[in-house]
Chimera marker file (.cmm) of the C-alpha trace (Angstrom):
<marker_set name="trace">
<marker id="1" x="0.329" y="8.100" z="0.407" r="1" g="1" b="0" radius="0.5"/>
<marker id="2" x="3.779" y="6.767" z="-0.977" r="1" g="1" b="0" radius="0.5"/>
<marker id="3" x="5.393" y="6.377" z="-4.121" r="1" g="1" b="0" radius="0.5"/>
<marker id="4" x="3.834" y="2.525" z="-4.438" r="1" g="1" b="0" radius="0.5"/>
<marker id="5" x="0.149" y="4.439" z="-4.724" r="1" g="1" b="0" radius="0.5"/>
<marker id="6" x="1.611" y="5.489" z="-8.370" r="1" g="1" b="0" radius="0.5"/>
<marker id="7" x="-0.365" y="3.187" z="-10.170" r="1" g="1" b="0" radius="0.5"/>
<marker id="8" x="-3.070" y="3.432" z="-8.418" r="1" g="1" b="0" radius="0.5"/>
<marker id="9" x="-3.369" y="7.019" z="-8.916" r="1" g="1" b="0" radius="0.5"/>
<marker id="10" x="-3.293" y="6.555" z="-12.533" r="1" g="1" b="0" radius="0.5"/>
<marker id="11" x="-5.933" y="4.215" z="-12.549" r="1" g="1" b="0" radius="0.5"/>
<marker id="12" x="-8.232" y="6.699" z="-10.553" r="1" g="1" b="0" radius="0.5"/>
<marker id="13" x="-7.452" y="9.576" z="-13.012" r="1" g="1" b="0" radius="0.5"/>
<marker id="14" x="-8.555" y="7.126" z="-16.096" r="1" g="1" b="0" radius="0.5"/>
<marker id="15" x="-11.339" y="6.007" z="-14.585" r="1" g="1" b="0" radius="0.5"/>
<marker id="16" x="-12.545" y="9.706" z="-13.858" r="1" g="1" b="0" radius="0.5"/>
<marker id="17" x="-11.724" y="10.935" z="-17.096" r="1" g="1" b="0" radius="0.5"/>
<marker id="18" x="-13.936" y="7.752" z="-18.496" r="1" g="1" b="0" radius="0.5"/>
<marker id="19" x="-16.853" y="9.366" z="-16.517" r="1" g="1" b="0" radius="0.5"/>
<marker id="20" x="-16.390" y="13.041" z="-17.459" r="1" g="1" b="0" radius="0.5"/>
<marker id="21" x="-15.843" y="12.828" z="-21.271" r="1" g="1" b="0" radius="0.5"/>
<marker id="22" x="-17.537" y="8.815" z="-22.441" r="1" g="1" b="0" radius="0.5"/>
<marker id="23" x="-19.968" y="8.630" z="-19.713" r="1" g="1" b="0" radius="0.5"/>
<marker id="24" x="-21.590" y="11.628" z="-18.966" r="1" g="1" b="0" radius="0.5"/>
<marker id="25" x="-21.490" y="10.992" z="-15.401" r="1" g="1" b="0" radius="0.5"/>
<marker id="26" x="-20.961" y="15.035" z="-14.293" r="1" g="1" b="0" radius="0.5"/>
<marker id="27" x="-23.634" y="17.016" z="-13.223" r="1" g="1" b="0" radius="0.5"/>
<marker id="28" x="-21.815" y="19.773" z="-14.148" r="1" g="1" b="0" radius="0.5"/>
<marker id="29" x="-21.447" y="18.994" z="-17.914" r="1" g="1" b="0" radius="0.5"/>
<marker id="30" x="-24.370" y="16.709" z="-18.149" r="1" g="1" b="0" radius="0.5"/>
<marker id="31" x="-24.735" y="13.415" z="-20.640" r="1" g="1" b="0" radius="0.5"/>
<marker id="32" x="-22.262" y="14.723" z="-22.873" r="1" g="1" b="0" radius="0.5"/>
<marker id="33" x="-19.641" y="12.635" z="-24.905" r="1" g="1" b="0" radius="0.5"/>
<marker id="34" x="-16.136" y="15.174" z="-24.751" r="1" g="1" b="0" radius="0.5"/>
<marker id="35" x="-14.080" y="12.487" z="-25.816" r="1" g="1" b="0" radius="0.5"/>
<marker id="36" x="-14.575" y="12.379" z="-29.874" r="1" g="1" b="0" radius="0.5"/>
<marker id="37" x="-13.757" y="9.246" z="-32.117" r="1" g="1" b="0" radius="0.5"/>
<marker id="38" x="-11.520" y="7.016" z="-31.639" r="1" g="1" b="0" radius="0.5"/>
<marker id="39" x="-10.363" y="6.708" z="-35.518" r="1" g="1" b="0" radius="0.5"/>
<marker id="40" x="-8.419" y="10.328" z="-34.646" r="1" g="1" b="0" radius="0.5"/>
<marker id="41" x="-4.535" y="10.405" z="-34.091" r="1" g="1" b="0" radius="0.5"/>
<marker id="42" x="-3.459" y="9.958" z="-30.827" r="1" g="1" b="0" radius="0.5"/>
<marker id="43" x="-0.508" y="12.748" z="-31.754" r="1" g="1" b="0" radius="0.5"/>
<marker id="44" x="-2.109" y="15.731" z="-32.437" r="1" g="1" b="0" radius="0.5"/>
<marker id="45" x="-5.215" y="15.555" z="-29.806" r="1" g="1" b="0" radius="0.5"/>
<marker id="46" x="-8.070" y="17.987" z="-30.923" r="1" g="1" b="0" radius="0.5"/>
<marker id="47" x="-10.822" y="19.015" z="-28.655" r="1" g="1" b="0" radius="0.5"/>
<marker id="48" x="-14.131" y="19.391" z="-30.067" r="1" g="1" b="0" radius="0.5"/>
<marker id="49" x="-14.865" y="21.596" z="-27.205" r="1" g="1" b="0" radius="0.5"/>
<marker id="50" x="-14.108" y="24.943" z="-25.323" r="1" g="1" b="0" radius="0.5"/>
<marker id="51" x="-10.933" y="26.416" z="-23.227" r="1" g="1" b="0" radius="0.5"/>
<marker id="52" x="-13.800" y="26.889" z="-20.352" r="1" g="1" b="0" radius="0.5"/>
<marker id="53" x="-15.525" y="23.348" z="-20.807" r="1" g="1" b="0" radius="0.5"/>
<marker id="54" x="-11.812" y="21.931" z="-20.668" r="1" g="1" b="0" radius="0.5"/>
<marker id="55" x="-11.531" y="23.569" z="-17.655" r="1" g="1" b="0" radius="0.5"/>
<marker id="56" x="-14.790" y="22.496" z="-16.451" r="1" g="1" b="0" radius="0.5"/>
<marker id="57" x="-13.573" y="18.752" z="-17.351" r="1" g="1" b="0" radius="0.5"/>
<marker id="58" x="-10.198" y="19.109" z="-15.630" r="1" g="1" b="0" radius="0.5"/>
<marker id="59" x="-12.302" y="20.194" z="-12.330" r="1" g="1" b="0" radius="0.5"/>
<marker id="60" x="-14.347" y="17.487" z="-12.589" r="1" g="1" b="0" radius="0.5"/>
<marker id="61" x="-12.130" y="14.981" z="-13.008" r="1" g="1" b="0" radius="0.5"/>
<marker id="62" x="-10.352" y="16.154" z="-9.537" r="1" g="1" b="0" radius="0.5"/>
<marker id="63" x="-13.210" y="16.592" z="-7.979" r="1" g="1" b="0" radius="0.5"/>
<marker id="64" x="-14.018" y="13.342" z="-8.253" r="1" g="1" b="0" radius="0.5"/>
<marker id="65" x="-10.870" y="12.125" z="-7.215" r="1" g="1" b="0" radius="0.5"/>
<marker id="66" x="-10.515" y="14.400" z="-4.079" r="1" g="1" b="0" radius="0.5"/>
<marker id="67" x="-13.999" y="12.511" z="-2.931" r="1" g="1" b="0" radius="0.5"/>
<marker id="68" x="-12.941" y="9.053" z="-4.095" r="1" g="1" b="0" radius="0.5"/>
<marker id="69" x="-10.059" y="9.467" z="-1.807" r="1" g="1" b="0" radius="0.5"/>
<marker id="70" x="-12.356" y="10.854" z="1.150" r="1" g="1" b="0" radius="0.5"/>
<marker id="71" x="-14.277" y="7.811" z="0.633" r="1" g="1" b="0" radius="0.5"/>
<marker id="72" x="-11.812" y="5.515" z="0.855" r="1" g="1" b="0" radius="0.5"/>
<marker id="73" x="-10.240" y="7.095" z="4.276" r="1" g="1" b="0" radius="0.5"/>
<marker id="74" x="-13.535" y="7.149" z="5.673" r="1" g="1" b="0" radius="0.5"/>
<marker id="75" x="-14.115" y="3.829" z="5.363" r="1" g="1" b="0" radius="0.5"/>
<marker id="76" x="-10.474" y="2.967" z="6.714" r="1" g="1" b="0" radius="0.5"/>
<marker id="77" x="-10.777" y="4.902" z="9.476" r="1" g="1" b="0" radius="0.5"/>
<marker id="78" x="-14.154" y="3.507" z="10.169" r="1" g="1" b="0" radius="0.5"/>
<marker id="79" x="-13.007" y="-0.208" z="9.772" r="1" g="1" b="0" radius="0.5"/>
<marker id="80" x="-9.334" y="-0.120" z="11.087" r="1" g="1" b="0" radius="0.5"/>
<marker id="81" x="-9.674" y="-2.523" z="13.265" r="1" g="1" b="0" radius="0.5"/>
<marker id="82" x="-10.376" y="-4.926" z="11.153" r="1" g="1" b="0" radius="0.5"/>
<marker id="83" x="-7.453" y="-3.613" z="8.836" r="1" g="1" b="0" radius="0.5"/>
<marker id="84" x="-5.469" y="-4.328" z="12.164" r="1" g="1" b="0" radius="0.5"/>
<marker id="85" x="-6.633" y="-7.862" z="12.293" r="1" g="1" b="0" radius="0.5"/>
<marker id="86" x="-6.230" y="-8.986" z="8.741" r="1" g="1" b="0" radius="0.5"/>
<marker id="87" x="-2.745" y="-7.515" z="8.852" r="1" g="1" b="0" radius="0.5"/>
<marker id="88" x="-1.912" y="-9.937" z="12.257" r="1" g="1" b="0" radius="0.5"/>
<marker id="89" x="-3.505" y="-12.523" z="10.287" r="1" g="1" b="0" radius="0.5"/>
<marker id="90" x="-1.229" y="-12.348" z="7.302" r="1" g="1" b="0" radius="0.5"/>
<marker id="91" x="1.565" y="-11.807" z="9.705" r="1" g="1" b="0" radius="0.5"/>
<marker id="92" x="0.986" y="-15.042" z="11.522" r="1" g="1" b="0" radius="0.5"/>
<marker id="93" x="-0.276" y="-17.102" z="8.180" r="1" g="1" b="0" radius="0.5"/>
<marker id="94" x="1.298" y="-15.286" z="5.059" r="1" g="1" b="0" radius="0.5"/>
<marker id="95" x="-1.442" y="-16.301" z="3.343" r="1" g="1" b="0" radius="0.5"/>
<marker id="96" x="-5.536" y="-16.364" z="3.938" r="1" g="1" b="0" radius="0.5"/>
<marker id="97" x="-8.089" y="-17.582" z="1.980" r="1" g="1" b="0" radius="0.5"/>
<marker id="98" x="-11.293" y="-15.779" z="0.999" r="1" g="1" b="0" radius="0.5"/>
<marker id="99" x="-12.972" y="-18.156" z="3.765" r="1" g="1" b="0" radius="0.5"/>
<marker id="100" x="-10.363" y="-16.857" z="6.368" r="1" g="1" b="0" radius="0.5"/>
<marker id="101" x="-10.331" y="-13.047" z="6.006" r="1" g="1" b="0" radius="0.5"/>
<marker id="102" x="-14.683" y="-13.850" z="5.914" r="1" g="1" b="0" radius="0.5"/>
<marker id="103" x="-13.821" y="-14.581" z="9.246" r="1" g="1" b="0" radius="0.5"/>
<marker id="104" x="-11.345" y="-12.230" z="10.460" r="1" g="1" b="0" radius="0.5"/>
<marker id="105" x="-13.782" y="-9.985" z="9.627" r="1" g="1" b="0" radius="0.5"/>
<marker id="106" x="-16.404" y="-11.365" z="11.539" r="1" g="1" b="0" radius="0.5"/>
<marker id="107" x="-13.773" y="-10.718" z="14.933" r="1" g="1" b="0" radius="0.5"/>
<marker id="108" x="-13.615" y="-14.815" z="14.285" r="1" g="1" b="0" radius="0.5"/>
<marker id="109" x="-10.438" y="-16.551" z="15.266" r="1" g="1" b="0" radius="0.5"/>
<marker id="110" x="-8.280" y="-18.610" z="12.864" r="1" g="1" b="0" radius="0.5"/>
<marker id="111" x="-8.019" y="-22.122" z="13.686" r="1" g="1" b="0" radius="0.5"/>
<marker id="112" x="-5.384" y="-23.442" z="11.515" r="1" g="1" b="0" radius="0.5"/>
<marker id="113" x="-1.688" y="-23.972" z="12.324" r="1" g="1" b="0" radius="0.5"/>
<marker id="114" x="0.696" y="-21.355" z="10.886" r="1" g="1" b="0" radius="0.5"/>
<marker id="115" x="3.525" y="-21.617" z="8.840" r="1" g="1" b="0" radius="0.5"/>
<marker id="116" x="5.582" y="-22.259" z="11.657" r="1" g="1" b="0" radius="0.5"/>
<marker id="117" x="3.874" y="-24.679" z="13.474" r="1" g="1" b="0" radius="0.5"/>
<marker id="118" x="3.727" y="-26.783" z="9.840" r="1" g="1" b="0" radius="0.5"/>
<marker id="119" x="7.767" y="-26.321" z="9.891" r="1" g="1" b="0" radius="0.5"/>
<marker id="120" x="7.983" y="-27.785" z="13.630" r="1" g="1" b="0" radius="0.5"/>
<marker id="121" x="6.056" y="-30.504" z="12.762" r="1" g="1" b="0" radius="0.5"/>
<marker id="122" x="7.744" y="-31.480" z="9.731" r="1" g="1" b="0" radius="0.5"/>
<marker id="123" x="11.144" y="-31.028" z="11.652" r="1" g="1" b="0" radius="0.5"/>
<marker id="124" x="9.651" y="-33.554" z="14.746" r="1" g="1" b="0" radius="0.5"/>
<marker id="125" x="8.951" y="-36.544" z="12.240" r="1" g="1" b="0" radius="0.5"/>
<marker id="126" x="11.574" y="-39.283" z="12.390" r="1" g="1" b="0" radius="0.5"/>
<marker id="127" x="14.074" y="-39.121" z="9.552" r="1" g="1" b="0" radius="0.5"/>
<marker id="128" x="13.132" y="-42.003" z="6.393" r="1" g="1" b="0" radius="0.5"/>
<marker id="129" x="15.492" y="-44.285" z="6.417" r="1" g="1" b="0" radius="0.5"/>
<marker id="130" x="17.731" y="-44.150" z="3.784" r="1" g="1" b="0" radius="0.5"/>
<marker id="131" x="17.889" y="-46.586" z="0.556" r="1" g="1" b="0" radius="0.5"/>
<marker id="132" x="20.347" y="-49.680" z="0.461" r="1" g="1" b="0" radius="0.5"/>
<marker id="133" x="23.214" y="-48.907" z="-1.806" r="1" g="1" b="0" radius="0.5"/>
<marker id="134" x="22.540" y="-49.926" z="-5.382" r="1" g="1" b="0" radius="0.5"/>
<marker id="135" x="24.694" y="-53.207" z="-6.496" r="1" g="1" b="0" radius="0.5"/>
<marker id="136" x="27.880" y="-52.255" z="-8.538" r="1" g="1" b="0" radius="0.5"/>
<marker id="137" x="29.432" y="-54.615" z="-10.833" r="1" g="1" b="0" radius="0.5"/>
<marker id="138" x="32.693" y="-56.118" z="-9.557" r="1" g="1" b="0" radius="0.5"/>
<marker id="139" x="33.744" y="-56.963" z="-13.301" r="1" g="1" b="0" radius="0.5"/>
<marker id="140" x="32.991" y="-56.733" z="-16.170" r="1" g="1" b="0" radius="0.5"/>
<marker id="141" x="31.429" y="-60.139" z="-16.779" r="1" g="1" b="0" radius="0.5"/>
<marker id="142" x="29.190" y="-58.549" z="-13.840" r="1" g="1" b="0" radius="0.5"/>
<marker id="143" x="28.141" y="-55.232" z="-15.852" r="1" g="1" b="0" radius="0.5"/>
<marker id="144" x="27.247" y="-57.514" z="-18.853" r="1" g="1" b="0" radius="0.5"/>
<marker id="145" x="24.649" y="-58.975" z="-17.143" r="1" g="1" b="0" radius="0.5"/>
<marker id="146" x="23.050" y="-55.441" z="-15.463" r="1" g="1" b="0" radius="0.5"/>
<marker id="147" x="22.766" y="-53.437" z="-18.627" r="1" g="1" b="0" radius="0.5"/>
<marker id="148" x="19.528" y="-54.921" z="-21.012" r="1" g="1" b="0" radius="0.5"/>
<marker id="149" x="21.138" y="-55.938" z="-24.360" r="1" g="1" b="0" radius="0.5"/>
<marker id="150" x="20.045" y="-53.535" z="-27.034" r="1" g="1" b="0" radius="0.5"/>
<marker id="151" x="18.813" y="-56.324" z="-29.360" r="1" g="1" b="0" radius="0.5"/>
<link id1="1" id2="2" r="1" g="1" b="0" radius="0.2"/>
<link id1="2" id2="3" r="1" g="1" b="0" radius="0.2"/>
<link id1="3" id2="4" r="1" g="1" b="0" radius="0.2"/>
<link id1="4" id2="5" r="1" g="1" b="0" radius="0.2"/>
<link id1="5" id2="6" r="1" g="1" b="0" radius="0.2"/>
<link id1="6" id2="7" r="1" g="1" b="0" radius="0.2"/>
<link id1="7" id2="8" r="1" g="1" b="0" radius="0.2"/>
<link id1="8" id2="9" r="1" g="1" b="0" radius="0.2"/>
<link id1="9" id2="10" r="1" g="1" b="0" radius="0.2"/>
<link id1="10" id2="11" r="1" g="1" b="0" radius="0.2"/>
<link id1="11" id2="12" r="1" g="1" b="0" radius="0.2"/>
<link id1="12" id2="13" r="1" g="1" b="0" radius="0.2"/>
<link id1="13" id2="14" r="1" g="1" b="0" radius="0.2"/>
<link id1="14" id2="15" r="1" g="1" b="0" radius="0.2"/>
<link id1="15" id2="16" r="1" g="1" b="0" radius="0.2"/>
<link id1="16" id2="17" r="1" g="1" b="0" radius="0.2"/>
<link id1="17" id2="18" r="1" g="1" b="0" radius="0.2"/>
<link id1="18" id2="19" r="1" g="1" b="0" radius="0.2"/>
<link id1="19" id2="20" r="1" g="1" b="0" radius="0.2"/>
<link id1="20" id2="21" r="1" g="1" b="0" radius="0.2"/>
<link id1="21" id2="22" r="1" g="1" b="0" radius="0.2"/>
<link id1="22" id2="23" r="1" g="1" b="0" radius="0.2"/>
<link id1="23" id2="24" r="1" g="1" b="0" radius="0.2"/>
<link id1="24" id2="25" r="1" g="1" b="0" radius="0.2"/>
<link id1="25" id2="26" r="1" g="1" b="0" radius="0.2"/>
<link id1="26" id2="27" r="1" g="1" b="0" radius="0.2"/>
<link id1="27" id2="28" r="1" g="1" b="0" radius="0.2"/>
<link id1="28" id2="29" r="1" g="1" b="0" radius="0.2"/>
<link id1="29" id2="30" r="1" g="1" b="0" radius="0.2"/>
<link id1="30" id2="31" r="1" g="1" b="0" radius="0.2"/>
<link id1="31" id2="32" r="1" g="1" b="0" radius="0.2"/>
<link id1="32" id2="33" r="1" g="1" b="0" radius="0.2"/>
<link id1="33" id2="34" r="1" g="1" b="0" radius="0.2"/>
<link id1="34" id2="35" r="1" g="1" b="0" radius="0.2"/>
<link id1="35" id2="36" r="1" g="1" b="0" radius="0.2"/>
<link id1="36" id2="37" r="1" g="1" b="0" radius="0.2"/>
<link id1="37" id2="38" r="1" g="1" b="0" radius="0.2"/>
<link id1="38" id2="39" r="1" g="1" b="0" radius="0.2"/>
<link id1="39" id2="40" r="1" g="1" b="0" radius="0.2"/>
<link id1="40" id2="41" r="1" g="1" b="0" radius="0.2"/>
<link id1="41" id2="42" r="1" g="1" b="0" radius="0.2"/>
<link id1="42" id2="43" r="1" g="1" b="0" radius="0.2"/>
<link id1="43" id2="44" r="1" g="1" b="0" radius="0.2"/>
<link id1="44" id2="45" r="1" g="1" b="0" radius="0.2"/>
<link id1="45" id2="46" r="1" g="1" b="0" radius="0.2"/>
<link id1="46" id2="47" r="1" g="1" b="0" radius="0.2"/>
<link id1="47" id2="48" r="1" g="1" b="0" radius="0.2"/>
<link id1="48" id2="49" r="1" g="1" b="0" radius="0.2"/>
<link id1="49" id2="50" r="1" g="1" b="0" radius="0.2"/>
<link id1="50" id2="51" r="1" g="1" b="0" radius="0.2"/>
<link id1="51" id2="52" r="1" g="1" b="0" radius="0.2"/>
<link id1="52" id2="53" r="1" g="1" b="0" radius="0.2"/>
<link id1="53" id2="54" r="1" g="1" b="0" radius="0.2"/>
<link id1="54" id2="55" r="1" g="1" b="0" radius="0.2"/>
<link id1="55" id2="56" r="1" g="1" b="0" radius="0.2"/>
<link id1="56" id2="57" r="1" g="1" b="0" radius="0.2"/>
<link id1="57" id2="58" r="1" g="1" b="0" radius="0.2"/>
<link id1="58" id2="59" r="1" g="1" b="0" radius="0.2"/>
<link id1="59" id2="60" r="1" g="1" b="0" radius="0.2"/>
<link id1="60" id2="61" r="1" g="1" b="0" radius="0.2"/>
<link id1="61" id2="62" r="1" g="1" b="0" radius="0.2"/>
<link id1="62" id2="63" r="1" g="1" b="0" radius="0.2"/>
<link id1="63" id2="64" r="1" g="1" b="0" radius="0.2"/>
<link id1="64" id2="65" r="1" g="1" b="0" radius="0.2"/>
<link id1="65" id2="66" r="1" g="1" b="0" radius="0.2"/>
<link id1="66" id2="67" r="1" g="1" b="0" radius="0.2"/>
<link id1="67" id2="68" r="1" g="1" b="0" radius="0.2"/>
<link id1="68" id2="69" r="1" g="1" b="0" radius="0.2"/>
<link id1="69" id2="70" r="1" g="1" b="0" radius="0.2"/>
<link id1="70" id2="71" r="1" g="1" b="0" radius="0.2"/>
<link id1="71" id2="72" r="1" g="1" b="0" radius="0.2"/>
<link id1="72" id2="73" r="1" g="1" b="0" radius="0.2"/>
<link id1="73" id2="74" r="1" g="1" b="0" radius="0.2"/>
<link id1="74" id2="75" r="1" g="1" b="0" radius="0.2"/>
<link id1="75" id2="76" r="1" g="1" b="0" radius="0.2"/>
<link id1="76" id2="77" r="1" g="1" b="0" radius="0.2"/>
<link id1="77" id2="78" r="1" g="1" b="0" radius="0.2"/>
<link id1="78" id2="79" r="1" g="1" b="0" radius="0.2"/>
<link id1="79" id2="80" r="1" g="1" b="0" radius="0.2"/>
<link id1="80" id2="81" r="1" g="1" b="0" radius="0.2"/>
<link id1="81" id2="82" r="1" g="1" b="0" radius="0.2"/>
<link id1="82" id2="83" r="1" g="1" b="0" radius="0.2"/>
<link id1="83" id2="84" r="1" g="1" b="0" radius="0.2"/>
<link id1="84" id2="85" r="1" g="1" b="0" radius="0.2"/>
<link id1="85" id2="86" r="1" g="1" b="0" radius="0.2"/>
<link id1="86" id2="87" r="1" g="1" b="0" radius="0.2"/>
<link id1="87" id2="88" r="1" g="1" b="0" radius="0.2"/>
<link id1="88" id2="89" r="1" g="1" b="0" radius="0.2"/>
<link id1="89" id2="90" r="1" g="1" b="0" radius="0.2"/>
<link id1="90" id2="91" r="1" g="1" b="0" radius="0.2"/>
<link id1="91" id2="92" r="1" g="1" b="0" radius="0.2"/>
<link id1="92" id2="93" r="1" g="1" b="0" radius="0.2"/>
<link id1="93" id2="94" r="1" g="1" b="0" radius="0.2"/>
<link id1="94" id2="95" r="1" g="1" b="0" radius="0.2"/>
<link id1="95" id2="96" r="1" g="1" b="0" radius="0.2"/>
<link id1="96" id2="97" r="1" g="1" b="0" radius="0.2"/>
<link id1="97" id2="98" r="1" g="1" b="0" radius="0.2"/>
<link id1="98" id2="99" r="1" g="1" b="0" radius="0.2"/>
<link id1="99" id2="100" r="1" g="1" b="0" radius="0.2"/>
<link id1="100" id2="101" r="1" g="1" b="0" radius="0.2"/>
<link id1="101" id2="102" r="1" g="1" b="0" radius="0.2"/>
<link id1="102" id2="103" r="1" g="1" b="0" radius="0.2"/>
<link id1="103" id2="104" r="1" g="1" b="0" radius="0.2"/>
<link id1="104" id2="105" r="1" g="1" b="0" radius="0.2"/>
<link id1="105" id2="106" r="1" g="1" b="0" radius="0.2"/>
<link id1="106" id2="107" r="1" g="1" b="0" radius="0.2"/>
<link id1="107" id2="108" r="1" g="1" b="0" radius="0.2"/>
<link id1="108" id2="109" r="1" g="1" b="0" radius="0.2"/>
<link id1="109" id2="110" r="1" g="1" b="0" radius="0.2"/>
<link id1="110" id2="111" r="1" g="1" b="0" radius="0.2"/>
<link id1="111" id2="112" r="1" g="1" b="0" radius="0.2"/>
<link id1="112" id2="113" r="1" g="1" b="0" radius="0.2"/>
<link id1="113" id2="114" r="1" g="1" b="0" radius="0.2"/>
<link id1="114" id2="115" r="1" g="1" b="0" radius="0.2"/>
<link id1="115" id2="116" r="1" g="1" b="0" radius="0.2"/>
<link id1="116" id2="117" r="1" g="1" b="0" radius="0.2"/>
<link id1="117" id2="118" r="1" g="1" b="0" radius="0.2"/>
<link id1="118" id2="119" r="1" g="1" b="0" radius="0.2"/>
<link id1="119" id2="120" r="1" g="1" b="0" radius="0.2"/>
<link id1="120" id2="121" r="1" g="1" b="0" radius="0.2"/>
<link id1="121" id2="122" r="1" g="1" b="0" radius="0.2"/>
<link id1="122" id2="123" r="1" g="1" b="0" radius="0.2"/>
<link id1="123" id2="124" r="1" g="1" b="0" radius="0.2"/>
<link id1="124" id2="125" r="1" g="1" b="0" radius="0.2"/>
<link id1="125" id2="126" r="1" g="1" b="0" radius="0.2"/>
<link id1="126" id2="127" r="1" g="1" b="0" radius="0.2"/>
<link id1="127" id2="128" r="1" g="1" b="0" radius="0.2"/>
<link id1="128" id2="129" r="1" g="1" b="0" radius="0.2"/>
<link id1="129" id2="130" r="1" g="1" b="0" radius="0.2"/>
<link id1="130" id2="131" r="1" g="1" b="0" radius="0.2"/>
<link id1="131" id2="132" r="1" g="1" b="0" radius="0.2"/>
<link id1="132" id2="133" r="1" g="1" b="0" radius="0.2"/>
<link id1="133" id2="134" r="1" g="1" b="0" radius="0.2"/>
<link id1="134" id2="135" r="1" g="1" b="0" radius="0.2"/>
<link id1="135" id2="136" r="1" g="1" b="0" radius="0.2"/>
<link id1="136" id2="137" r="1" g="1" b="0" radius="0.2"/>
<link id1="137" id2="138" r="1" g="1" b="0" radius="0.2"/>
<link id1="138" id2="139" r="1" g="1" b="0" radius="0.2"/>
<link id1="139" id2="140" r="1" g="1" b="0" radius="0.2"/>
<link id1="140" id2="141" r="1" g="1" b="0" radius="0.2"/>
<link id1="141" id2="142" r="1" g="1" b="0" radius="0.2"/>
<link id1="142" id2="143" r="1" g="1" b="0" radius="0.2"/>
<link id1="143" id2="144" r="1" g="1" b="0" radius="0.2"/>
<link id1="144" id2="145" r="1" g="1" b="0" radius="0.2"/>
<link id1="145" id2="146" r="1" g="1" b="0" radius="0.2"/>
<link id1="146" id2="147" r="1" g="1" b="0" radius="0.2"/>
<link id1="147" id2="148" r="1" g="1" b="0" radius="0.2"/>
<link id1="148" id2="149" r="1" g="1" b="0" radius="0.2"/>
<link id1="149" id2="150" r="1" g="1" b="0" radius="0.2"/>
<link id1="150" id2="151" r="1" g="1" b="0" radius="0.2"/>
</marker_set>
């Protein structure tokens, strides 16, 4: 939990207030719609429903939170080892593929060369040579005769 989860907290709560008052997805307050129309004014927010049911809604909503959250260190607890890997893996490649972190997850190893072996190798190839000087005029009889004519 740190201040960078921000966003993703807000997303959770909008998502769980989608399921409690458009989708009906609460056993508690069954296939009901609590959210009204959508042609009302945003300002002055009226419930079509009770102090208690807004209650009930606010639980809800937190409850299902609270056990998306349990979920989600479950499975991180279950699986950090492989959180440890792709995390080495990003440290030794900065980037991965979809076909990469497939295999990290499988306990595969990466066979590619890393970001720093791509830099040695560039560093070990023999320098180009460089470009012959370009002619210059030596007068201006010289430059008449290297610049096209317009006509």
């Amino acid at each position: 939990v740190s201040s960078g989860a921000g966003m993703d907290i807000r997303m959770a709560t909008a998502y769980a207030r989608h399921m409690v008052l458009e989708w009906g997805m609460s056993e508690r307050l069954g296939f009901v719609n609590y959210a009204g129309s959508d042609t009302r004014e945003m300002f002055l927010p009226e419930k079509d429903y009770s102090p208690d049911t807004a209650k009930i809604i606010d639980e809800e909503i937190r409850r299902m939170i609270d056990a998306a959250y349990e979920d989600a260190r479950r499975i991180i607890d279950q699986n950090w080892d492989k959180v440890v890997a792709i995390a080495e893996a990003l440290l030794r490649f900065e980037t991965l593929s979809r076909e990469d972190i497939d295999r990290v997850m499988r306990g595969e190893q990466l066979l590619k060369p890393t970001v720093a072996d791509l830099l040695a190798a560039e560093a070990a190839k023999p320098a180009a040579k460089p470009l012959p000087p370009k002619a210059s005029p030596d007068t201006d009889e010289d430059l008449g005769r290297m610049v096209p004519s317009p006509a």
